[in-house]
N, C-alpha and C positions, 0 to 999 in steps of 0.2 A: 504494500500500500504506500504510495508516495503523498507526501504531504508538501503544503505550499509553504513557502518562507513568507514573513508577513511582506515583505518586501515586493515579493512578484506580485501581490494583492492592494496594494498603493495604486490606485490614481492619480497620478503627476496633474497638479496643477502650478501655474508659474505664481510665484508671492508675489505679493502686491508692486514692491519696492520694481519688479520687474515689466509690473504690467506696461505696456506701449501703446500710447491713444492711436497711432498708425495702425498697430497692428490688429486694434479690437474698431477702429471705422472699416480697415481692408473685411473683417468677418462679417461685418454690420453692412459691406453691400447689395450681399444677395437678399432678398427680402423676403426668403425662406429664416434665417437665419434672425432676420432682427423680427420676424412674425415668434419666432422662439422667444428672443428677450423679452417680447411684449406679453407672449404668455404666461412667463414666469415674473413678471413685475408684481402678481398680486401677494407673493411674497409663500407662496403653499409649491413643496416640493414636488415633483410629479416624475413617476416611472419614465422610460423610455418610450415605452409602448403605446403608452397615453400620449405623450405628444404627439406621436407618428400619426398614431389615430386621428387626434385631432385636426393637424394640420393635412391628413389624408397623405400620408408620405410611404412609400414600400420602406422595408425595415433599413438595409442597406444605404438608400439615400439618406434617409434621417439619420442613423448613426454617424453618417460623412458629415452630417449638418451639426450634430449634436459633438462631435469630434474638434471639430472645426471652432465653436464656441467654447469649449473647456479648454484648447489650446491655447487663444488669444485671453484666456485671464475672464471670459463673460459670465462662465457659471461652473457650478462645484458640479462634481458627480461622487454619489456615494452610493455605495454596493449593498443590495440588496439581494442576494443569492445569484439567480442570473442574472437579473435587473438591476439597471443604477435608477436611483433617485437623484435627478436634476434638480439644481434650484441655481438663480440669480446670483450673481457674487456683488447684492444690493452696498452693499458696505464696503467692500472694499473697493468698487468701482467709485462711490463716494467719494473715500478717503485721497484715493489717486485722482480723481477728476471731478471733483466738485459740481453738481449739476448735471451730470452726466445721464444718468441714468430717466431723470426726469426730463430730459432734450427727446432722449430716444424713445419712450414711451407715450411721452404727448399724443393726441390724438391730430392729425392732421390738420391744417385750418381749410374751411372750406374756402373754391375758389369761386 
């Protein structure tokens, strides 16, 4: 029976001190991607699966999507047996970018 080292079980997210406003606007411009951040702004963590659902996404695309935002500092992912629970990185996105978070969730102005 082989067991995992906690290490291989880590989720790599980049600390705050790291995060790059380039790097999390370049994740922010498919609009699959900030349709994610907008889902997670009400601050309740949600499976993988739920989002995909939600946003009607096949599993594979959504993980590249959900991949893609954990990379750039957007949101944490925690492990849930096979499932991660997604949630916003509301606060540290704060802390590094003041106002940030509240820019990108706004609701469009009508034109």
């Amino acid at each position: 029976m082989t067991t995992r080292t906690p290490s291989l079980e880590k989720i790599p997210h980049p600390d705050v001190a790291a995060l790059d406003l380039a790097t999390i606007m370049r994740a922010l411009g498919d609009p699959v991607r900030l349709e994610i951040v907008r889902l997670l702004a009400d601050g309740q963590a949600r499976l993988c699966g739920e989002i995909y659902a939600t946003l009607g996404l096949p599993n594979s695309t959504g993980s590249y999507h959900l991949r893609t935002t954990r990379e750039a500092g957007l949101t944490r992912h925690r492990p849930a047996g096979p499932q991660r629970y997604v949630s916003l990185r509301r606060e540290d996105l704060e802390e590094r970018f003041p106002g940030l978070v509240d820019v990108l969730t706004r609701e469009p102005a009508a034109r």
